[in-house]
C-alpha positions in Angstrom: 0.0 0.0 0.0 1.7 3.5 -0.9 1.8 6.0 1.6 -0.8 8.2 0.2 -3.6 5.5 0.0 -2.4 4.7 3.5 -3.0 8.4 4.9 -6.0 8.7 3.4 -7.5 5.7 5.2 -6.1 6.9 8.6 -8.0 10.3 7.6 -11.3 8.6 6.4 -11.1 6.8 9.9 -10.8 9.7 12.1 -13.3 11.9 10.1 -15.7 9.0 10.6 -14.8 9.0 14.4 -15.2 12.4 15.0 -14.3 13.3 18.7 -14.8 10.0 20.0 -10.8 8.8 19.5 -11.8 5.4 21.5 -14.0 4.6 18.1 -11.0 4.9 15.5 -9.8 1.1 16.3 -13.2 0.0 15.6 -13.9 2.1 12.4 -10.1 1.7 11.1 -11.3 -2.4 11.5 -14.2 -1.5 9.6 -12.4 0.4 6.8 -10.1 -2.6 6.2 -12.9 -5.3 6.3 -13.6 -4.3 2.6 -9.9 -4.6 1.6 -8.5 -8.0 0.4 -6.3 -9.8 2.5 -3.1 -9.0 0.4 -4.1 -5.0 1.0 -4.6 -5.7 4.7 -1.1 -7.1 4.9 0.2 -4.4 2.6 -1.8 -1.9 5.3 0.2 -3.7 8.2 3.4 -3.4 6.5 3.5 0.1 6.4 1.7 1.2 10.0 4.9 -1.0 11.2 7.3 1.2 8.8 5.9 4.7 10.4 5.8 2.8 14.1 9.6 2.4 13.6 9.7 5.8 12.2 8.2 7.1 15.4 10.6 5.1 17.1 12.4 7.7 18.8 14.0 9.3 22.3 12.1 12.5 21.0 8.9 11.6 20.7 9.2 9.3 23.9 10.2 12.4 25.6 6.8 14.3 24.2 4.5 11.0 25.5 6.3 11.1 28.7 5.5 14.8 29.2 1.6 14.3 27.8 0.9 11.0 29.6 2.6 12.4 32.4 4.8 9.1 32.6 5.0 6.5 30.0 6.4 2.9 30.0 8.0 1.2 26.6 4.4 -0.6 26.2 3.2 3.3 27.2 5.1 4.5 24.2 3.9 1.4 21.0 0.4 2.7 22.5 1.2 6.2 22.3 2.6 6.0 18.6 -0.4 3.9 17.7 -2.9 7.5 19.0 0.1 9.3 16.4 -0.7 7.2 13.5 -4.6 7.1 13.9 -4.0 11.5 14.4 -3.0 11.4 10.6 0.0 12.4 8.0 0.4 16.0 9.0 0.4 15.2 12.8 2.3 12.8 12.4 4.8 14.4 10.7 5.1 17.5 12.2 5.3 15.6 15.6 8.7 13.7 14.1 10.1 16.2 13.0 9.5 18.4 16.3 7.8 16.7 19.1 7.4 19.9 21.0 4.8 21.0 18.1 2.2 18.4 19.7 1.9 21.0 22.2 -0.9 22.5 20.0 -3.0 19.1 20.6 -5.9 20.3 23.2 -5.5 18.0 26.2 -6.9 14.7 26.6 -6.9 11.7 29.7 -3.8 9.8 27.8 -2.9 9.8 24.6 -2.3 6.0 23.8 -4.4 3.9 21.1 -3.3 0.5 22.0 -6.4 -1.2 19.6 -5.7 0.8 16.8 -2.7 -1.5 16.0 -4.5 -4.3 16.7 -7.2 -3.2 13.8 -5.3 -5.1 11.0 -4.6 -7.9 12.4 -8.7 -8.4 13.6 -10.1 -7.6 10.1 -7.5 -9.7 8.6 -8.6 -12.7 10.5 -12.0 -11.9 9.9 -11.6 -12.7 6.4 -10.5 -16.4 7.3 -7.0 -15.2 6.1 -5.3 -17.1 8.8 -2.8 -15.0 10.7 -1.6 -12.0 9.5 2.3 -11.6 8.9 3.9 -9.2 11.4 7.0 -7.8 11.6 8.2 -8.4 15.3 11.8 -6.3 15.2 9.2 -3.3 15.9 8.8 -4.5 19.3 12.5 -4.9 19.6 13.6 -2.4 17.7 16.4 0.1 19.3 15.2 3.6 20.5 16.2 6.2 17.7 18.5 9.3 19.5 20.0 10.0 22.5 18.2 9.0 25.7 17.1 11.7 27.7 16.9 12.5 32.1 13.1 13.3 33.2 15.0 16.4 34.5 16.0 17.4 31.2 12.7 17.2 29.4 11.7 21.0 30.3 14.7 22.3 28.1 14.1 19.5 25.2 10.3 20.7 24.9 8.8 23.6 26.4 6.1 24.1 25.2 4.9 20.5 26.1 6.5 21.0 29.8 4.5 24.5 29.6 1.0 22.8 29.2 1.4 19.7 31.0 3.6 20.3 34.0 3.8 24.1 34.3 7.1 24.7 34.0 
């Protein structure tokens, strides 16, 4: 699947969703129900390309300041929420993590089911089990690690809005 039929999915799921984020697993499972198997996996394929994209000290930093906290499982869920926000978001926040200060708040900001949404509709079709690329869940951290005391310099604005410094 190319990257533009890929976006435009992620944005026909959240315009369907609205303001209820919690619905985008659901609808994104929906979406893909009509695709064949093949375009599922091609679907999966490239989610697990931008999730190793996203796969950086950075934006762990910006889910650490938003989440107020955020374990490695914390941080898969949190890039899922990224990917289901859509292209722009997405890129914007790779590029400059602090720029997701501009997001208005929320409880967390993790989507664990959204990447769980291929896999479901895949299986659904009586595909068997859908291929999955596992060095994403072992993948090494992109960057240089950073000290919780440091993360007020690396992204003020984020610090600004969720900690008040």
């Amino acid at each position: 699947m190319n990257e533009k039929i890929f976006w435009q999915l992620i944005d026909a799921v959240k315009n369907e969703a609205g303001i209820h984020i919690e619905s985008r697993p659901a609808v994104l499972q929906k979406h893909l129900s009509s695709l064949r198997p093949e375009e599922i996996q091609a679907f999966q394929q490239r989610y697990e390309a931008l999730l190793l994209e996203a796969n950086s000290w950075s934006l762990w930093g910006a889910a650490y300041l938003m989440n107020e906290g955020c374990s490695d499982d914390g941080f898969k869920y949190f890039r899922d929420w990224l990917i289901s926000e859509g292209e722009k978001r997405f890129k914007e926040a790779v590029a400059n993590p602090d720029s997701l200060a501009s997001v208005a708040r929320l409880d967390h900001f993790e989507l664990e089911l959204f990447g769980y949404a291929a896999l479901k509709a895949y299986a659904a079709k009586g595909a068997g089990e859908l291929e999955r690329d596992f060095k994403v869940e072992y993948a090494v951290t992109a960057g240089h690690e950073w000290l919780e005391s440091e993360l007020p310099q690396l992204f003020p604005a984020l610090a600004a809005k969720y900690t008040g410094k």
